[in-house]
PASEGU-612764 format. One record per atom (N, C-alpha, C, O): residue in three letters; x, y, z. Coordinates in Angstrom, 1 decimal, decimal comma. Layout:
BEGIN
["ALA" [X Y Z]]
...
END
This chain:
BEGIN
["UNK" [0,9 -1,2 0,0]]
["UNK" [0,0 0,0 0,0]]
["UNK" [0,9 1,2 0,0]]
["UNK" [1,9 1,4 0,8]]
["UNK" [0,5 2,2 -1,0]]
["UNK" [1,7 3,5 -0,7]]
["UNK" [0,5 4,9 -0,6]]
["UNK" [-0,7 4,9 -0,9]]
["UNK" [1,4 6,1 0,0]]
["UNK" [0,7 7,0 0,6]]
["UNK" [0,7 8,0 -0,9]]
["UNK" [1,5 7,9 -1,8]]
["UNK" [-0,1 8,7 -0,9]]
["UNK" [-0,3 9,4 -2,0]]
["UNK" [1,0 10,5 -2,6]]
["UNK" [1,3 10,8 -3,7]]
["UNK" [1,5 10,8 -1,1]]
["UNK" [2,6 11,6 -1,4]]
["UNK" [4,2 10,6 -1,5]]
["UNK" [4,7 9,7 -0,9]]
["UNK" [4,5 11,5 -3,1]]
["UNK" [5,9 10,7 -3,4]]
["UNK" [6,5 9,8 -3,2]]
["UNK" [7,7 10,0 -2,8]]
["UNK" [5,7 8,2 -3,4]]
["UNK" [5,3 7,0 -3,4]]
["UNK" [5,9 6,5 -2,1]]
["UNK" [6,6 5,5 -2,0]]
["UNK" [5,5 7,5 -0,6]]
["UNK" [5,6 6,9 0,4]]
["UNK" [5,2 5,5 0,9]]
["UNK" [3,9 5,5 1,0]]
["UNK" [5,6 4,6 1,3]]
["UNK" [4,9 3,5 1,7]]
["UNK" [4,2 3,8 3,2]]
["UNK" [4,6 4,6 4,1]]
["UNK" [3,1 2,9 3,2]]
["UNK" [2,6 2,5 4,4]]
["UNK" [3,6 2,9 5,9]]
["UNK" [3,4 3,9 6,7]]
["UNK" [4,6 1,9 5,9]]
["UNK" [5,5 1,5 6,7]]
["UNK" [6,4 2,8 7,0]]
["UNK" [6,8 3,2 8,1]]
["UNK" [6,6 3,4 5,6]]
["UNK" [7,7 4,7 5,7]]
["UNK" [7,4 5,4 6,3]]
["UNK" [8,0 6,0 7,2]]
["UNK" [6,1 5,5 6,0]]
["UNK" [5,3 6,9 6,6]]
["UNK" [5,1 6,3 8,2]]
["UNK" [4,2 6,9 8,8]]
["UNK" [5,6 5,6 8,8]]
["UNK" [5,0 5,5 10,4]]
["UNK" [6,7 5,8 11,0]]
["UNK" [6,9 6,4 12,1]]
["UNK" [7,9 5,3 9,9]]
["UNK" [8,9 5,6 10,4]]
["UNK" [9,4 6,9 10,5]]
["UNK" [10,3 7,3 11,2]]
["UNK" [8,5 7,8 9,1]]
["UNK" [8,8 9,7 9,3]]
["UNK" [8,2 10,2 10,2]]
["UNK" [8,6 11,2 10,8]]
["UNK" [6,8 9,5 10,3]]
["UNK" [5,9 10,3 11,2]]
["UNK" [6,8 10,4 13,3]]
["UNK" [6,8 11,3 14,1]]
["UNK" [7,6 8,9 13,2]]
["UNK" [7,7 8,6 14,4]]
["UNK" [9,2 9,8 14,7]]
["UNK" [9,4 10,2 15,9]]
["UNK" [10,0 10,0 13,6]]
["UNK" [10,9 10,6 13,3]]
["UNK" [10,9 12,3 13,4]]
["UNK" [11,8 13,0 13,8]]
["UNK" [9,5 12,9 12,7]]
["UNK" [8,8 13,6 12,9]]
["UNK" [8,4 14,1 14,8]]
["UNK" [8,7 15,2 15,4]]
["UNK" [8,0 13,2 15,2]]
["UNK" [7,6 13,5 16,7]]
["UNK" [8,8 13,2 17,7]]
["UNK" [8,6 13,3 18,9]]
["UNK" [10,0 12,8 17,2]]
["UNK" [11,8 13,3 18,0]]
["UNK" [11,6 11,9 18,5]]
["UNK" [11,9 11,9 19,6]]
["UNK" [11,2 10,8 18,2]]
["UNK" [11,9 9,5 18,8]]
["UNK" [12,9 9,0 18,0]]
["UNK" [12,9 9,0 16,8]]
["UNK" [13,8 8,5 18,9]]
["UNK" [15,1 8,2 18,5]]
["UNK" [15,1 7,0 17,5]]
["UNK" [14,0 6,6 17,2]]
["UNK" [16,2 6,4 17,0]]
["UNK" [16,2 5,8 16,3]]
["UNK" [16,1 3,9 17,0]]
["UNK" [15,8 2,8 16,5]]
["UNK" [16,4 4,2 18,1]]
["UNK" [16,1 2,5 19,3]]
["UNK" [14,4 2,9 19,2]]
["UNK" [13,6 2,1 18,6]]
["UNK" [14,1 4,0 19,9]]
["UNK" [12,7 4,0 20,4]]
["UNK" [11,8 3,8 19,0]]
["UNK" [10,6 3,5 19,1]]
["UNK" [12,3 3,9 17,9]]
["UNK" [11,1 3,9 16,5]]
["UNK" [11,3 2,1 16,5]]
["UNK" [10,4 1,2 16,4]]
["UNK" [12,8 1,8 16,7]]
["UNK" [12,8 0,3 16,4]]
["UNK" [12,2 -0,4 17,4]]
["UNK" [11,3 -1,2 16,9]]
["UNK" [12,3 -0,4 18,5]]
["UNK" [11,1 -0,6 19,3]]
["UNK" [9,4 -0,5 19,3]]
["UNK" [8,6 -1,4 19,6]]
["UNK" [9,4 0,6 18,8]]
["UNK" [7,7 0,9 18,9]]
["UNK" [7,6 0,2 17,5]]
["UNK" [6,6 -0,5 17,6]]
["UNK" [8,1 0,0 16,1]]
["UNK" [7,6 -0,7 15,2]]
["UNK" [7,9 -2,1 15,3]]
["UNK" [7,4 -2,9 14,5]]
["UNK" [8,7 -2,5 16,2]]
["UNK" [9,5 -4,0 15,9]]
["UNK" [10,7 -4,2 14,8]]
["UNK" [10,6 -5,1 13,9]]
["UNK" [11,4 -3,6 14,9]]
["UNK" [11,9 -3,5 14,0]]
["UNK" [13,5 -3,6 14,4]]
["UNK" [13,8 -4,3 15,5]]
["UNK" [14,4 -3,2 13,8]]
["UNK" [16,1 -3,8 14,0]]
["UNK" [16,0 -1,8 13,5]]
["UNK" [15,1 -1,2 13,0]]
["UNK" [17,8 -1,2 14,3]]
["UNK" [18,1 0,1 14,1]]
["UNK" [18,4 0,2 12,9]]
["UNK" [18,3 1,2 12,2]]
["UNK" [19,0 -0,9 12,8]]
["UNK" [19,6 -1,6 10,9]]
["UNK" [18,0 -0,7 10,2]]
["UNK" [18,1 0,3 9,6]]
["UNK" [17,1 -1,3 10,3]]
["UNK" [16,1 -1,2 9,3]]
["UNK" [15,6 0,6 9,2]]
["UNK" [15,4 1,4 8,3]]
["UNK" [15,7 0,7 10,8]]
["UNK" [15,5 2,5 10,8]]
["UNK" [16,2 3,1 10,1]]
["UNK" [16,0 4,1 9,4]]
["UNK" [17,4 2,4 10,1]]
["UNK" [18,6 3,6 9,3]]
["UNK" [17,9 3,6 7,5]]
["UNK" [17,6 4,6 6,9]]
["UNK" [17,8 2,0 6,9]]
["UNK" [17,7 2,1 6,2]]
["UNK" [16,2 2,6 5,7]]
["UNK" [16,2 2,4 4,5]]
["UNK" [15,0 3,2 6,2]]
["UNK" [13,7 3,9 6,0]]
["UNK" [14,3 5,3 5,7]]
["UNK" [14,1 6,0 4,7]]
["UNK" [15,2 5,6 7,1]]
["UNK" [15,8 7,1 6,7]]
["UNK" [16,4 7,7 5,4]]
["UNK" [16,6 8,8 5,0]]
["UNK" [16,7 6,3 5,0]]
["UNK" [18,1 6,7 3,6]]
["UNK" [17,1 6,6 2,7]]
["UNK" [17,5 7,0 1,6]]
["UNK" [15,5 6,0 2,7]]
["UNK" [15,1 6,0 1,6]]
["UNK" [14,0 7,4 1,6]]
["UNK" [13,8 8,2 0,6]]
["UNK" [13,5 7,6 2,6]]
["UNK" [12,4 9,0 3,0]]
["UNK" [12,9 10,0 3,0]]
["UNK" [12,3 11,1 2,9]]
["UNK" [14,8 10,1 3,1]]
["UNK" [15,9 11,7 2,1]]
["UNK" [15,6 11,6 1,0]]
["UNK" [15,2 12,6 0,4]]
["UNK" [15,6 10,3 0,2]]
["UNK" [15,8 10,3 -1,0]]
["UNK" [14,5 10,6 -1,7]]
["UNK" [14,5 11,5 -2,6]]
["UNK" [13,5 9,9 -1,5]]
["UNK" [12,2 10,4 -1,9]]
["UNK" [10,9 11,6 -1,8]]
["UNK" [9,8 11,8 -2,4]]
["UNK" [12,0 12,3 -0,5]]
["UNK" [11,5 13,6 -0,7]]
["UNK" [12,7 14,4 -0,8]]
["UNK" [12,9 15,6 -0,4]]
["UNK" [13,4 13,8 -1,3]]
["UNK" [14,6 14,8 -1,8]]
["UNK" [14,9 16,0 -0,7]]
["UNK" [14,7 17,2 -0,8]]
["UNK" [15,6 15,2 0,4]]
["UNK" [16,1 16,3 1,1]]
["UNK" [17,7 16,2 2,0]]
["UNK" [17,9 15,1 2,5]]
["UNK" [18,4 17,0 2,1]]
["UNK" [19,7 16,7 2,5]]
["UNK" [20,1 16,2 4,0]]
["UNK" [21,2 16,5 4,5]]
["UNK" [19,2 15,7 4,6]]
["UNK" [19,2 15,7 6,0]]
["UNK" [18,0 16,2 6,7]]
["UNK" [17,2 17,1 6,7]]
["UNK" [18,3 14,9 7,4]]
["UNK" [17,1 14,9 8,3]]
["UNK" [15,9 15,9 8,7]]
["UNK" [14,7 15,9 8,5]]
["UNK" [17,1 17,2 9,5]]
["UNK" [16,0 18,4 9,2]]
["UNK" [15,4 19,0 8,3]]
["UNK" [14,5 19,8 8,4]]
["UNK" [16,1 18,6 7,2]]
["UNK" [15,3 19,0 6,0]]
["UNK" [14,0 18,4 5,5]]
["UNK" [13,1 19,0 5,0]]
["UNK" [14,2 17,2 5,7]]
["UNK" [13,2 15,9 5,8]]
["UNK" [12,1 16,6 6,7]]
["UNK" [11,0 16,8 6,3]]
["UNK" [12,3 16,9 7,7]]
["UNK" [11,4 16,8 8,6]]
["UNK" [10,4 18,1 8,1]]
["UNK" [9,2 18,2 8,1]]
["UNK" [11,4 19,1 7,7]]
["UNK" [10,5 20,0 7,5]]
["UNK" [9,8 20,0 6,1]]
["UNK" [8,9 20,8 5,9]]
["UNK" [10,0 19,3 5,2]]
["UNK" [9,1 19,1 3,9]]
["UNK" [7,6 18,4 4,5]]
["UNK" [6,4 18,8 4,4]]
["UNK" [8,3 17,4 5,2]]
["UNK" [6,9 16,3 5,9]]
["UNK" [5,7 17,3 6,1]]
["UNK" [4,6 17,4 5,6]]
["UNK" [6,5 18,0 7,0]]
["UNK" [5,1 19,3 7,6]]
["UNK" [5,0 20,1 6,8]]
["UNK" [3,8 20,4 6,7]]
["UNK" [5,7 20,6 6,2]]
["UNK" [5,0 21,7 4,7]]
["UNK" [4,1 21,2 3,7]]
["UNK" [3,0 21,7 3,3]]
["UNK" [4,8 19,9 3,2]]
["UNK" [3,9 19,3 2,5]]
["UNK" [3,0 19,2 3,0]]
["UNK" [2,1 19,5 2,2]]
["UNK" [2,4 18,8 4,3]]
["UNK" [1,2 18,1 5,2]]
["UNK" [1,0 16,6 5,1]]
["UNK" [-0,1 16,0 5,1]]
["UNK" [2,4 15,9 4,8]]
["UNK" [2,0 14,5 5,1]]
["UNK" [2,6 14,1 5,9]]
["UNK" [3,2 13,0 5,9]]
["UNK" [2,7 15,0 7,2]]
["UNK" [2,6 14,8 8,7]]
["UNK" [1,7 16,0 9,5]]
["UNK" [1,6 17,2 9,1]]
["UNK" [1,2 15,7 10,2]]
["UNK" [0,6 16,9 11,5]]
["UNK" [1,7 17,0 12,5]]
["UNK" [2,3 16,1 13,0]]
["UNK" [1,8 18,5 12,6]]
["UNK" [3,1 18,6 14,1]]
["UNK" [2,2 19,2 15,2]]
["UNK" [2,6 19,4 16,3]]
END
């Protein structure tokens, strides 16, 4: 299933959203079940697909665009 914005998936979008609200990168792997391995790798793909150079930059498209609520 992907999110309408810039073929976010499902999954992606719970790891920007969680990213978005300052949990760490143990605490996202935690709250999804997931390995830090896998966080790292959601991060390298949600720079690249919204085209942004870091993180904060990431973060702040999320909310401009509005495919996050802050």
């Amino acid at each position: 299933m992907k999110n309408q914005h810039n073929g976010i998936t499902v999954r992606e979008y719970e790891v920007l959203k969680l990213i978005v609200d300052g949990y760490s990168d143990r605490q996202i792997a935690e709250r999804l079940c997931i390995t830090i391995h896998t966080v790292n790798a959601y991060r390298k793909i949600l720079l690249k697909k919204l085209n942004a150079n870091n993180v904060a930059s990431m973060v702040r498209i999320a909310i401009l665009s509005d495919l996050v609520k802050f």
